[in-house]
N, C-alpha and C positions, 0 to 999 in steps of 0.2 A: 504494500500500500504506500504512495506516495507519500511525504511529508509535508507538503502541500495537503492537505484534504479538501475536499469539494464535498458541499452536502445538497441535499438534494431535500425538499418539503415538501410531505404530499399531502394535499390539503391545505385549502388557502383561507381559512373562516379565520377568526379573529386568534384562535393561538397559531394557524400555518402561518398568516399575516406577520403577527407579531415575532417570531423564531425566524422569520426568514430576514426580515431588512435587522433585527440586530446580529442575527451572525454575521449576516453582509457589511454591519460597522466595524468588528469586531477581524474584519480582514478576509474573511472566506470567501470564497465564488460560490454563489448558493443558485440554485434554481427553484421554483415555486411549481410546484405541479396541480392544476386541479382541473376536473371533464369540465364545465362549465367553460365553454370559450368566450362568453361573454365578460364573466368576472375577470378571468385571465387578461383581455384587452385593455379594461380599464386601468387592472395593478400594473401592467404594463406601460401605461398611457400617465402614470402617477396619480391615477382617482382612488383614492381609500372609501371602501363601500361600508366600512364602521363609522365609529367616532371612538376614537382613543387618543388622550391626549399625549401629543408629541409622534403620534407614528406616522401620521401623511409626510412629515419633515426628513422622518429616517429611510421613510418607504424611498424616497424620491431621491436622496441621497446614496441610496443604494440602486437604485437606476440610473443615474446619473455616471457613479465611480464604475458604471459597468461591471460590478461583484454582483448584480442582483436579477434574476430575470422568470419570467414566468413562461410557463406551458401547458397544453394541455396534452404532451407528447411521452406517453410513458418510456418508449422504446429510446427517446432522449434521455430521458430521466437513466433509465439504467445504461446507457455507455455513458455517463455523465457523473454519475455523484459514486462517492469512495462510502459514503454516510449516507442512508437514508432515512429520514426522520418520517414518522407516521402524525400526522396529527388533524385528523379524521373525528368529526364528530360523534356522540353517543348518545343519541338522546333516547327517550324511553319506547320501549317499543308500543305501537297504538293497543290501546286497553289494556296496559300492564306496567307494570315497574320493571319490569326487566330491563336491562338497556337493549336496546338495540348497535347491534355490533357490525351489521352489514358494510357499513363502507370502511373501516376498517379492513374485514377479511376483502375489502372489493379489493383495496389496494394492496392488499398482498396478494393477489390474484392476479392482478396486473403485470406488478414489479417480479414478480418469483418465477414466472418461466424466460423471462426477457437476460436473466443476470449471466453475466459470461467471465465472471471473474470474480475474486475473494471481494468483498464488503462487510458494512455493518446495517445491520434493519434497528432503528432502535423505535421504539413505540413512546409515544407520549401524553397518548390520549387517556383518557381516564375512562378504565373498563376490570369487571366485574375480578376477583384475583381468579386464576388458571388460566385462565384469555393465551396471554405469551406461552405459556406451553404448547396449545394449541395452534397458535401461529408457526410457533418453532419447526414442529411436525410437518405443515404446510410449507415453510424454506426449507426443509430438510432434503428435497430434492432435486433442489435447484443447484447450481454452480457449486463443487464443493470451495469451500473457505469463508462459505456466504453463515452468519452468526447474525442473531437476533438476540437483541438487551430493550430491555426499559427502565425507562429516564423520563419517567412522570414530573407533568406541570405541576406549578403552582403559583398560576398568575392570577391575579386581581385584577380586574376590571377598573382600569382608570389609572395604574399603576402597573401595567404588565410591562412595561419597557426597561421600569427599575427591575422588575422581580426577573427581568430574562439575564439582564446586565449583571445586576450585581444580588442574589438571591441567596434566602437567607442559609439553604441548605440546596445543595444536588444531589440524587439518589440515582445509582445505576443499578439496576438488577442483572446481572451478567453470569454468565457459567463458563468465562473463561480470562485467565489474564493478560490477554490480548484485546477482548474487548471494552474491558476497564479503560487497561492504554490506551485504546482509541477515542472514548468519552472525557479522559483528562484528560486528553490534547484538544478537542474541542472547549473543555472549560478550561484549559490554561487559565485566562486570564482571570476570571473569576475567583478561579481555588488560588492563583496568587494574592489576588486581592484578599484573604483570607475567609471566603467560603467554604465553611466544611464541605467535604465530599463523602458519600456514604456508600462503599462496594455491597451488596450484596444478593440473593438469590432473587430469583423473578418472582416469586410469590410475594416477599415482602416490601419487594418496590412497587409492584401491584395494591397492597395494601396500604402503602403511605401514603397515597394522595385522596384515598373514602376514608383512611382511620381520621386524616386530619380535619377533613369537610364534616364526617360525624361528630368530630371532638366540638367546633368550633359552632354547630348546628346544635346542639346540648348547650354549648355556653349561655349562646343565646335565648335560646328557649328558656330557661334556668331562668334570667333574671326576668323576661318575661311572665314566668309564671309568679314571680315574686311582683311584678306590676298585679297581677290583678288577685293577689292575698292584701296589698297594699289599697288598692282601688275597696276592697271589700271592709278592711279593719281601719281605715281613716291613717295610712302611712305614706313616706314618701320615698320612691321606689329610687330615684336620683341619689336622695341621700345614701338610702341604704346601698346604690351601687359602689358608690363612692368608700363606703365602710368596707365593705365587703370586698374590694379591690387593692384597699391599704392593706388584707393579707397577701405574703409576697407568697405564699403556699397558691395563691388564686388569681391576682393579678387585674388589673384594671382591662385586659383588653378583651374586646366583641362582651364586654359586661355591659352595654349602654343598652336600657329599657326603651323599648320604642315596637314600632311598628312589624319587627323579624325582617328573616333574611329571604331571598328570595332571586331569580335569577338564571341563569340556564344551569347552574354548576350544585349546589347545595340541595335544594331540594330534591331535584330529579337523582345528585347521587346517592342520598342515604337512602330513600327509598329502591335502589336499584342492590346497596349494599344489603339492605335487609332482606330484599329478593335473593340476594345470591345467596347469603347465612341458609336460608329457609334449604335450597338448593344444597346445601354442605350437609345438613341437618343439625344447622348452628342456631338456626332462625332464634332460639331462646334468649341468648347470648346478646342480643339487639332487638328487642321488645321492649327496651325503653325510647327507642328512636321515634316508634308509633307516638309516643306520648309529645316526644320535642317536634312532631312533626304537626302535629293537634294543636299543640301550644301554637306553637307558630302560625296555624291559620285562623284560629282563635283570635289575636291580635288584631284583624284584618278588621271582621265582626264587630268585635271591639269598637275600632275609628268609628264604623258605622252608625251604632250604637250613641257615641257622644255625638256624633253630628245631629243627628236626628232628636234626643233631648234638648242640647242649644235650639238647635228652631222648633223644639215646641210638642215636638212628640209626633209631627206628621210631615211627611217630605214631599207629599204631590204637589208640585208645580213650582216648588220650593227651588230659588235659583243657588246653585252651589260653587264655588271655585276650589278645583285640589291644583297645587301646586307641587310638582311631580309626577312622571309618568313613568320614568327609569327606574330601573329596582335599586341604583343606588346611582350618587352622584358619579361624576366622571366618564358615564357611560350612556350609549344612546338602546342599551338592551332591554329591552319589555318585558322578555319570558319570565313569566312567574312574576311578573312585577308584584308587590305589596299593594304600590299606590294606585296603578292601573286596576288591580281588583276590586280596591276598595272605592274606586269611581262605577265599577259595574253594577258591586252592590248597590250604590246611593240610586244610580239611576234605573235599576231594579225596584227600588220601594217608592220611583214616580219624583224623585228631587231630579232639575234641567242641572247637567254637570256640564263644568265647561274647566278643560282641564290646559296646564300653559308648563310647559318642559326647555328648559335652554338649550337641548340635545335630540330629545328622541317622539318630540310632536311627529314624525312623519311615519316611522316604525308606531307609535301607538295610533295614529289616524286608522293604518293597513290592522292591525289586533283589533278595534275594537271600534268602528266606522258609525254606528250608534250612539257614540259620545260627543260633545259640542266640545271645540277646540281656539284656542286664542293665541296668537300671534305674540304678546306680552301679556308679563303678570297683572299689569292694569288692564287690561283688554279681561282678563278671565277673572279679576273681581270685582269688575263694574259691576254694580246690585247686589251684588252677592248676599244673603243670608249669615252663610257660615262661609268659615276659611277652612280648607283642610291643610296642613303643609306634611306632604307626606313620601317628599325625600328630600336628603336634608343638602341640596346644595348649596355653596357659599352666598348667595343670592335671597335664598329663604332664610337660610338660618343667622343670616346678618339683618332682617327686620327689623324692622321698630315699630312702633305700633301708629305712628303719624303717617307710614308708610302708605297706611291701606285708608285708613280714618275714612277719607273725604272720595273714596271708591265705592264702598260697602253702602248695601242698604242696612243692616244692625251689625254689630260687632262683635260674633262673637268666632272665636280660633278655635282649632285642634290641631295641635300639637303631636302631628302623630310620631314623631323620631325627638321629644324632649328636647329641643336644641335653642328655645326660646326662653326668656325671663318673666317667670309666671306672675310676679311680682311687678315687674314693668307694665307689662302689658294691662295688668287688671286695676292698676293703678290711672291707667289710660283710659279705664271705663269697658273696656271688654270682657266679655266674657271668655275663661280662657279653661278649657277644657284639653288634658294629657294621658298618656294612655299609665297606670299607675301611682297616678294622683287622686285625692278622693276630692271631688268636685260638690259644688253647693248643689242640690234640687233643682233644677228645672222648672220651669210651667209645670204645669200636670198633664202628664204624657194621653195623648191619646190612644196611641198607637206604637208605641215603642217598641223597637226591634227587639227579639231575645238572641234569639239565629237567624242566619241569612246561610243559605246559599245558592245562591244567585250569583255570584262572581265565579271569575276563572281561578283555577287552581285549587276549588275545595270538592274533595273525595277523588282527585285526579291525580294522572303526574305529572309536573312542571312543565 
């Protein structure tokens, strides 16, 4: 194998995207592979079909230095890359939690009779543990010298450029020390920078990237469930995060009470982990996942719930503003959104929603084409009733409460990701409703929601 390495991306969605123009910074000649010739032209062309902050600048940079290029040409791809990285989407198979694994094994399908010389297959997509064994089997007949490892992501949405650059762990799963070497010559720079690098078996790099989405999907759920014993007993779930995070055994981080998690990557994979457990005859072992997964849509309910007491107990015709449609800042991603659900619901129980996103108004138009939409945040709370702010980008969670004032027809907030001064704002004369805060009484409800499901993502998979 060359000391040069060439790698090769197959799969161009938002981690092939992202893996391809920073190896491409990072000095390598990379090629981008995916069937879609249309997407291929644009990344091509330097149009990024995400929103991620800082990649259309690296994308373009790596077109430009000529290290960067895309295709839809497999048979390129293999007389081409030394490396080939898999990063092929998983999402859940229709009417089940199982992942669906297809365009992964597609592109080993592809690349695996094409190979005419030693390589590395290394996988990076996040799928069920055994998966690589079973691919292994599949290159097993191809060119010998040809080795298959995974080297599981762990990007964040809004940050995956940091986390590909300089991340905070690399895990290889390999079955030989040859393909170790060849994954720390690709993170040279990284593991100099002092990134642990972690060698070991396919099954448990398979595992690190659901053990940590579970672990992190608990956390969350965790202090949400303590919002609403809070919400119940007259307590403050803020404070108590804040307590409860000054143990260094526990840690302040993804402890913030609000709204849960949500997204293409967390929900859809514990649910997929618990499928697979079930599948091992572990399923017992992750029977608490059910419950952080409940928690978690629960919250959604929740917002709905304060909305609907602030204006009065009844939402027909009742104009609304949610501010947020991404399932979290930085990002223009829908799936499974929090806030997009919880605008389904409002306009399920008959309130006119009119929802304003700094990112992903054009992705939620296409989900959810039944909801009224606004150009600016003044634009989606002119009359408004109730505010919902229910993701927390720098823009909402920098308000004030003079902000909205002279927009709104009454004034009253939800607070659904706690990122506002409940104290300020109620000082302003609004009404300020939080998810884990115990609020004054309402009017008298007429009609107050208990359950809903009416929104996307309850009793589904992400």
């Amino acid at each position: 194998m060359n000391d040069r390495l060439r790698l090769t991306v197959l799969g161009t969605g938002r981690l092939g995207i992202t893996h391809a123009a920073c190896m491409a910074s990072l000095g390598f000649d990379v090629l981008g592979v995916d069937t879609d010739a249309r997407k291929v032209g644009q990344l091509n062309a330097g149009h990024l079909p995400i929103y991620e902050p800082g990649l259309r600048d690296l994308l373009r940079a790596g077109l430009d230095s000529g290290r960067l290029t895309f295709t839809t040409s497999y048979p390129q791809a293999a007389a081409f890359g030394d490396v080939h990285f898999i990063c092929a989407g998983t999402p859940a198979q229709p009417g089940s939690d199982h992942a669906d694994l297809s365009q992964v094994h597609g592109c080993v399908a592809a690349l695996a009779p094409l190979l005419d010389r030693p390589c590395l297959v290394a996988g990076k997509s996040t799928v069920p543990v055994g998966t690589a064994r079973r691919l292994a089997a599949e290159l097993a007949g191809a060119c010998e010298g040809v080795e298959l490892a995974w080297n599981p992501e762990f990007l964040r949405e809004g940050s995956a450029i940091a986390d590909t650059l300089a991340p905070d762990r690399i895990v290889a799963g390999v079955t030989s020390r040859r393909a170790e070497g060849i994954l720390r010559q690709v993170y040279a720079g990284p593991i100099a920078g002092g990134t642990p690098f972690f060698a070991t078996g396919l099954e448990t790099a398979e595992l690190a990237k659901v053990a940590a989405n579970a672990f992190l999907a608990t956390k969350i759920s965790f202090i949400n469930a303590m919002a609403e014993v809070c919400e119940a007993a007259g307590g403050n779930v803020r404070v108590l995060s804040e307590i409860l995070g000054a143990d260094p055994r526990i840690g302040s981080g993804f402890l913030r009470p609000g709204l849960g998690f949500g997204g293409g990557c967390l929900p859809k994979d514990i649910r997929a982990f618990m499928a697979r457990a079930a599948d091992l005859e572990a399923g017992e072992a992750l029977g608490f996942l059910r419950e952080v997964d409940a928690i978690n849509l629960r919250r959604r309910a929740r917002a709905a719930n304060l909305a609907s007491e602030l204006a009065g107990g009844d939402l027909a015709g009742v104009p609304i503003c949610v501010l947020g449609a991404a399932f979290k800042p930085g990002s223009d991603d829908v799936r499974d959104s929090p806030a997009l659900d919880v605008a389904q619901i409002l306009y399920g129980m008959g309130a006119r929603v009119t929802v304003y996103d700094p990112a992903a108004l054009a992705n939620a138009r296409r989900a959810c084409p039944e909801l009224g939409y606004a150009a600016t945040m003044a634009k989606a709370a002119q009359d408004a009733y109730v505010v919902l702010l229910l993701t927390e980008w720098p823009e909402f969670a920098g308000l004030r409460p003079g902000d909205l004032a002279s927009m709104v027809a009454r004034r009253n907030i939800v607070d659904g990701r706690n990122v506002l001064d409940p104290a300020l704002w109620r000082a302003a004369g609004w009404n300020y409703g939080a998810l884990g805060m115990a609020m004054t009484p309402p009017p008298a409800s007429r009609s107050a929601v208990r359950r809903s499901t009416t929104g996307r993502g309850h009793g589904g998979s992400g």
